[in-house]
C-alpha positions in Angstrom: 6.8 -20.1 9.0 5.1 -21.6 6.0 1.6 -22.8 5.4 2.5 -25.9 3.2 4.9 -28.3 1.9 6.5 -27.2 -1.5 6.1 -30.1 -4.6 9.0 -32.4 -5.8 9.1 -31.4 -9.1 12.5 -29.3 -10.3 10.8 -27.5 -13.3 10.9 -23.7 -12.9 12.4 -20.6 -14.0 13.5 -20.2 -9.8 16.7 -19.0 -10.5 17.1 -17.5 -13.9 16.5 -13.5 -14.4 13.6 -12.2 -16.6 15.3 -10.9 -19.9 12.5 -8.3 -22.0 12.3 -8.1 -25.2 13.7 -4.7 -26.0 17.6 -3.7 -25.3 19.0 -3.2 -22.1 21.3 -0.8 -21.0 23.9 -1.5 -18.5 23.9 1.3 -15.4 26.6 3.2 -14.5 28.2 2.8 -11.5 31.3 5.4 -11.1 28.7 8.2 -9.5 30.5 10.0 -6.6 30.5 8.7 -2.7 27.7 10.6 -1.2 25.6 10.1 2.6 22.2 11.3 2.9 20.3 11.6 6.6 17.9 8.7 6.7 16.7 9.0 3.1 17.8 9.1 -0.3 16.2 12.5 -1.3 13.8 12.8 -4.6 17.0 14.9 -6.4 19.4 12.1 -6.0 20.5 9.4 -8.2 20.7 6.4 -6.3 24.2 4.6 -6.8 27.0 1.6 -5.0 28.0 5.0 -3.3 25.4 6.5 -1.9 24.9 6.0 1.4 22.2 7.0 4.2 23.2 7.8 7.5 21.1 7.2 10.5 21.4 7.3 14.2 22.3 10.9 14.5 21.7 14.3 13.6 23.1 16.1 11.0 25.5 18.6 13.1 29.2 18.9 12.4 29.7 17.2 15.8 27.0 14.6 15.7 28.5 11.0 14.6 26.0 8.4 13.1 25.4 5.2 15.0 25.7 3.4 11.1 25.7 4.2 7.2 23.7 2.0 5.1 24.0 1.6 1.2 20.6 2.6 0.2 20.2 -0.7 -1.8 20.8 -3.9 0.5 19.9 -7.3 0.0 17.6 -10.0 1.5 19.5 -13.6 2.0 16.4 -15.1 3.2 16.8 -17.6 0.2 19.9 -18.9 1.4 19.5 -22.2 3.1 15.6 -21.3 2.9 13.8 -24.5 1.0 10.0 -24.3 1.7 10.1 -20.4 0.4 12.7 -20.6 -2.2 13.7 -24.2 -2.4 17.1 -24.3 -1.7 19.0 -27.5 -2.5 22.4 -27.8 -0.8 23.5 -28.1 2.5 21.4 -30.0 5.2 18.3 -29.4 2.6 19.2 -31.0 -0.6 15.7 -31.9 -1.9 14.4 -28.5 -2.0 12.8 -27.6 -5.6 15.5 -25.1 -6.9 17.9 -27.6 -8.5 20.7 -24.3 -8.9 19.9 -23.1 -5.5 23.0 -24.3 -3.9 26.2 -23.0 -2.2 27.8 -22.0 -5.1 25.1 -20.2 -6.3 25.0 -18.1 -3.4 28.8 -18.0 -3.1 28.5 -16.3 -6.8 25.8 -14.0 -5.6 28.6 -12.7 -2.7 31.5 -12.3 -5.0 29.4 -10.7 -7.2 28.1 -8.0 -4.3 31.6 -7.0 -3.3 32.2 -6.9 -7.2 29.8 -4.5 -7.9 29.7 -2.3 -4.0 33.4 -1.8 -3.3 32.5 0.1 0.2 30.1 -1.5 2.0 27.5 -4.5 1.2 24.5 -4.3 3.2 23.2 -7.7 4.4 19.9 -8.5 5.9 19.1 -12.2 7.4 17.6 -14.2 10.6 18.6 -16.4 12.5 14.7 -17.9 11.6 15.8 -18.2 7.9 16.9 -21.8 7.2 17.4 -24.7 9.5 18.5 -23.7 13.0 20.6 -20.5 11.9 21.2 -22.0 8.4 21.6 -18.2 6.7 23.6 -16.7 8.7 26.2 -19.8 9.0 26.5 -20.0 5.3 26.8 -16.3 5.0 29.7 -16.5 8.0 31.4 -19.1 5.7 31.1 -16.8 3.4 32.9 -13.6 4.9 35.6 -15.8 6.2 36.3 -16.9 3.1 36.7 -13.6 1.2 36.9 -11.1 4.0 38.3 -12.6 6.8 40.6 -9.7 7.2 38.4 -6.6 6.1 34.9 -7.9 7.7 34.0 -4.0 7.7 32.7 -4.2 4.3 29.8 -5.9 5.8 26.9 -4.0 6.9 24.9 -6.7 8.6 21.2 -6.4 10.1 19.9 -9.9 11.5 17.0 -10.7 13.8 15.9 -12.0 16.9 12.6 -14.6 16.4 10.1 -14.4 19.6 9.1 -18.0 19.5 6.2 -19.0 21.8 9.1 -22.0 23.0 10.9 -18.8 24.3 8.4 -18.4 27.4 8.1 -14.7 29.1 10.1 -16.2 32.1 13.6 -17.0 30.1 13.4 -13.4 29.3 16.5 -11.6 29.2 18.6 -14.5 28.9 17.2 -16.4 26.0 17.5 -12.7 23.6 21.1 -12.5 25.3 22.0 -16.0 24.4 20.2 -15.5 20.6 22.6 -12.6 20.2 25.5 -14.7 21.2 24.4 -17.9 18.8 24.0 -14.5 15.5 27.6 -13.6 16.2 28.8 -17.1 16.5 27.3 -18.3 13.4 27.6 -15.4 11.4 31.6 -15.1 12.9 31.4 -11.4 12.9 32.5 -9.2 15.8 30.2 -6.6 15.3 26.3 -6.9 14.2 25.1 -3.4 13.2 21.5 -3.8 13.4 19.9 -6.5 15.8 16.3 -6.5 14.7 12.9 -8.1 17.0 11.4 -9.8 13.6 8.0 -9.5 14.7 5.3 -9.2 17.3 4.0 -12.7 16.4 0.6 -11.8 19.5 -0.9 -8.8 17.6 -0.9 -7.7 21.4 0.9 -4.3 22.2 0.9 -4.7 26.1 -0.8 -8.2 26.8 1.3 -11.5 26.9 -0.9 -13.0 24.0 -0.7 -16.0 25.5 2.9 -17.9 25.9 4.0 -14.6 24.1 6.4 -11.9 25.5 4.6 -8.5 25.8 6.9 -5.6 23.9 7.9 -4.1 27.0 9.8 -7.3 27.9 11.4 -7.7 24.8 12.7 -3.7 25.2 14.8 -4.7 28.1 15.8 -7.9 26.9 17.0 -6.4 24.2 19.0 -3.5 26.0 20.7 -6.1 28.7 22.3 -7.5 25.2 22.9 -4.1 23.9 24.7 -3.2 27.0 26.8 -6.7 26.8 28.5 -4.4 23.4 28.8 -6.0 19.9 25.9 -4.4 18.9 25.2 -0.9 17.1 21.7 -0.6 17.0 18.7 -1.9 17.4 15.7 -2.1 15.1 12.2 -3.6 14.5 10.3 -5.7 12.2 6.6 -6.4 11.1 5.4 -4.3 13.7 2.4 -1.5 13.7 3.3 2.1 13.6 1.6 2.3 17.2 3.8 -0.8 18.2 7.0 0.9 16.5 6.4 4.2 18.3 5.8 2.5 21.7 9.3 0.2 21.4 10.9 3.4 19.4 10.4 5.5 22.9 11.2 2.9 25.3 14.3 2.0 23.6 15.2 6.2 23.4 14.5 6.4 27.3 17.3 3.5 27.9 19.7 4.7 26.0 19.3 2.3 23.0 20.0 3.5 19.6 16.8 2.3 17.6 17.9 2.3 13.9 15.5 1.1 11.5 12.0 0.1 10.9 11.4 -2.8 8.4 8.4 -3.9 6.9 7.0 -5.4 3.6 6.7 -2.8 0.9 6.8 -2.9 -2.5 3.8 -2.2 -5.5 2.1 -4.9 -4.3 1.6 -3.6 -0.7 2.0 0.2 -0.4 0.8 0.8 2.6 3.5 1.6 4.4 4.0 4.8 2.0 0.5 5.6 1.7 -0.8 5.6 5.3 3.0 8.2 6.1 5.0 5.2 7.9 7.8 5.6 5.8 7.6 9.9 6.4 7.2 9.0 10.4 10.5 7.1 10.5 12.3 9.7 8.9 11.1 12.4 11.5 12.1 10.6 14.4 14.6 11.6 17.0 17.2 8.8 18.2 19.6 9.7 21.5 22.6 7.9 21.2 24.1 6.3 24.2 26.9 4.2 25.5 26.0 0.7 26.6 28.2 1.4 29.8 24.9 4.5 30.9 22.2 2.2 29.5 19.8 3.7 32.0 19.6 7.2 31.4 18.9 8.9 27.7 20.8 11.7 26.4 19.1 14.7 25.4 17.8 14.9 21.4 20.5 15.5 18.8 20.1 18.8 17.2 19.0 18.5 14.0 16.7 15.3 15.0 17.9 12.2 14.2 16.1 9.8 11.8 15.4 6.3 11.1 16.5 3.8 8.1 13.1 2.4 6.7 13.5 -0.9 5.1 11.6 -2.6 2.7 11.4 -6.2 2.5 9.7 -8.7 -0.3 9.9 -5.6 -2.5 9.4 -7.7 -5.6 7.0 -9.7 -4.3 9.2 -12.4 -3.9 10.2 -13.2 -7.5 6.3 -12.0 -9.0 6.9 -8.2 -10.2 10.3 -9.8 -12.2 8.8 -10.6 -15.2 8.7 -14.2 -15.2 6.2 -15.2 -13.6 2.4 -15.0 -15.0 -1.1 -16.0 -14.2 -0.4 -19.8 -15.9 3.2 -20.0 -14.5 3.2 -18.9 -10.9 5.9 -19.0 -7.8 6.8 -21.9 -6.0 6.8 -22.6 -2.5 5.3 -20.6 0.1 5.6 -17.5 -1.6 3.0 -15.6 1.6 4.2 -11.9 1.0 2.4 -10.3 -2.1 0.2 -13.6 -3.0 -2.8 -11.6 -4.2 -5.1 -12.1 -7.5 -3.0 -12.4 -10.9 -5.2 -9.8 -12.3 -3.6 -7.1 -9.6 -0.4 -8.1 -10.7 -0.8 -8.4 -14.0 -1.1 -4.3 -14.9 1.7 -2.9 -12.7 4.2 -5.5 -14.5 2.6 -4.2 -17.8 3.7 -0.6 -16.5 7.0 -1.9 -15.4 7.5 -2.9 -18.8 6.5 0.3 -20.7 9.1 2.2 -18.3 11.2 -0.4 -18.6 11.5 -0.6 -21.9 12.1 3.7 -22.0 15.4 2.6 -19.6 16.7 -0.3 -21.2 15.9 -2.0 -17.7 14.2 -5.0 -16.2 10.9 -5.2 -14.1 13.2 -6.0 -11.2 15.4 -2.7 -11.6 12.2 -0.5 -12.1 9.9 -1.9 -9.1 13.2 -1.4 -6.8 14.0 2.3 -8.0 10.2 3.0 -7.4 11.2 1.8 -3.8 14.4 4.4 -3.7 12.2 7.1 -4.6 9.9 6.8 -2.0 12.8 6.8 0.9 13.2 3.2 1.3 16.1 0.5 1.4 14.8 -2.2 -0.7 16.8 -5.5 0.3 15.5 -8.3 -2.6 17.0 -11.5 -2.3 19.6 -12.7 -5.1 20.0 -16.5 -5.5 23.0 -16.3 -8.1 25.7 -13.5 -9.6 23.5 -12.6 -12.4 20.7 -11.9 -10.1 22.8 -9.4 -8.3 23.5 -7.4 -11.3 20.2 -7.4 -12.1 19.3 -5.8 -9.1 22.1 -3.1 -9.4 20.5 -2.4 -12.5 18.3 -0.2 -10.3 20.9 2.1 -9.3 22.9 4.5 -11.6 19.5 6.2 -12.6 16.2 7.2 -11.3 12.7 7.3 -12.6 10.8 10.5 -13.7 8.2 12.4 -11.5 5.4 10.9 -14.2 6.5 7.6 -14.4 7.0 7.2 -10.5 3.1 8.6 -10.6 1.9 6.3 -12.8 3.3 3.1 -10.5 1.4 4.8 -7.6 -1.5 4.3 -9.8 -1.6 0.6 -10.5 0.1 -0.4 -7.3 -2.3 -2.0 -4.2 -3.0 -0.9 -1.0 -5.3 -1.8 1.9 -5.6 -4.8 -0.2 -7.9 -7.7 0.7 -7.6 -10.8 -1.4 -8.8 -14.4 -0.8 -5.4 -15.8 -1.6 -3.8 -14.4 1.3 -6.0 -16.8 3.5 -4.3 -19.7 3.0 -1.2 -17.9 4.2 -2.9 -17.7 7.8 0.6 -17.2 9.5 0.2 -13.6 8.1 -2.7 -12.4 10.2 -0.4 -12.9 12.8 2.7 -12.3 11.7 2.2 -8.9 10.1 1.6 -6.1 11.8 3.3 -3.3 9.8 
């Protein structure tokens, strides 16, 4: 959704990456294939190879539902023009002049460039015009891995849109599914996602709104049609995540991940223990064919993936950006007072400048280090090796400290009301 209608104009620094002015030094990128349960621990470096694995204990005979790279990215830019202003196909007047299909086209070369494995993809089919994203990523993989689509580890979503009335409930999520995989081309989608409450109701309809319980066995009649490895939610409330978490676990469903904006500019997810709750949690894995009936826990337990969206703050923790040269477009997530944001870039910088790394590379290894999968959203190639610049090292005990210490939380700002579609939007 978006509160307003972007200007005309083309003058920006949208696309371009934030170069410092002291010396950067590349990462590298040879460290050895590792997996991790749920979470890349404190100890670890976080690299292309690492890996978490979620779904299932950590027994000898316990198989994970899915691995994910612990650094993923977000291609809600791609087709997007009232966020990020894109300026190709079917939108070609957005304000990003080199937001285009070759940009993005560069941006995926330059992902299966740099993670040889497995690329982890997050998208919508809400992001873009009717599905836009996930067809131009679909082009995409047919184009370059038409024959090895197993590099892709793709999470998409499921919008609950007050058009979808409680009574077309479960075939309109079954259909949805159907229209991801068709547009996306893919035979498999790992992580199926509900991308928000949108009622702020946990068991009333809120109006022309499903209520969560509906959505749970919606959700399980497409799991059960296969295609599908998990399941996982978005933007919703820890007590709205547990409640779908344990309906999901009593049929059989294989809840995955929990996403929700995190990043210095909105900690809360860390600070109020939601990330430390996901990782704790027990998932039974099932086969769609015995939907109804839940196995018993996995011994260890079983965790979930936590993953962080906007965990630049769309485009403002990169450097820049500043209080006289702000984002464009509908930029919702992390719109708070310049002078918040001003002195955690100033203390990206300082430990920046000790790593030979960018703003971008530091606010995303702060991320890592508190068990999350940041996913930020590259526009071009050399956006995607800036983000990999967060990987192939890891910040100190000090300097991860010192972040916690300018970073926001429980935040209320007066710029945040003009985004109203946040109040009900945002849960998590």
């Amino acid at each position: 959704m978006s509160g307003y209608f972007v200007p005309a104009s083309h003058d920006g620094p949208f696309s371009k990456t934030f170069v410092p002015e002291y010396a950067l030094h590349p990462s590298e990128h040879n460290q050895p294939k590792a997996t991790y349960p749920a979470r890349l621990p404190r100890d670890a470096i976080p690299s292309v190879n690492a890996s978490v694995s979620v779904g299932s204990g950590s027994s000898t005979d316990a198989q994970p539902v899915l691995t994910i790279p612990v650094l993923g990215f977000g291609i809600w830019a791609w087709g997007d023009t009232l966020t990020y202003g894109w300026n190709g196909k079917q939108t070609p007047n957005g304000y990003d002049a080199n937001l285009n299909e070759q940009s993005i086209e560069g941006a995926f070369d330059k992902m299966l460039q740099l993670f040889p494995d497995r690329v982890f993809i997050d998208t919508a089919e809400f992001y873009g015009v009717w599905g836009l994203s996930e067809s131009l990523l679909g082009d995409l993989i047919q184009k370059r891995l038409r024959e090895n689509q197993e590099r892709i580890v793709l999470a998409t979503k499921f919008f609950p849109n007050p058009w979808r009335h409680p009574w077309s409930y479960p075939q309109c999520v079954v259909e949805a599914f159907g229209g991801s995989l068709s547009r996306t081309r893919l035979d498999t989608i790992d992580i199926w996602q509900l991308h928000g409450p949108s009622n702020g109701a946990l068991f009333g309809t809120g109006g022309f709104w499903p209520r969560l319980i509906t959505i749970v066995d919606s959700f399980a009649e497409a799991y059960r049609h296969g295609h599908m490895r998990g399941v996982g939610v978005c933007n919703l409330s820890r007590e709205q995540t547990e409640f779908m978490y344990e309906e999901f676990r009593k049929r059989g469903v294989p809840m995955v991940s929990v996403q929700v904006e995190f990043s210095l500019l909105r900690m809360d997810a860390w600070k109020h223990g939601f990330i430390d709750w996901a990782h704790s949690k027990n998932v039974s894995r099932q086969s769609p064919s015995t939907h109804t009936k839940a196995l018993p826990p996995l011994s260890p337990p079983p965790q979930l993936a936590f993953i962080a969206y906007s965990p630049i703050g769309l485009g403002r923790l990169t450097g820049k950006y500043n209080a006289h040269l702000l984002p464009r477009g509908n930029r919702n997530f992390g719109h708070i007072a310049w002078s918040k944001i001003q002195p955690i870039i100033n203390q990206l910088l300082l430990i920046g400048s000790q790593h030979g790394k960018t703003p971008t590379a530091v606010a995303l290894n702060w991320i890592m280090c508190k068990g999350a999968i940041p996913i930020p959203t590259p526009k071009n190639a050399e956006q995607v090796v800036d983000i990999s610049e967060s990987l192939g090292w890891k910040l100190t005990t000090e300097e991860e400290e010192a972040l916690d210490r300018v970073g926001v939380v429980d935040d209320w700002d007066w710029n945040l009301l003009q985004h109203w579609q946040n109040w009900w939007w945002q849960q998590g």
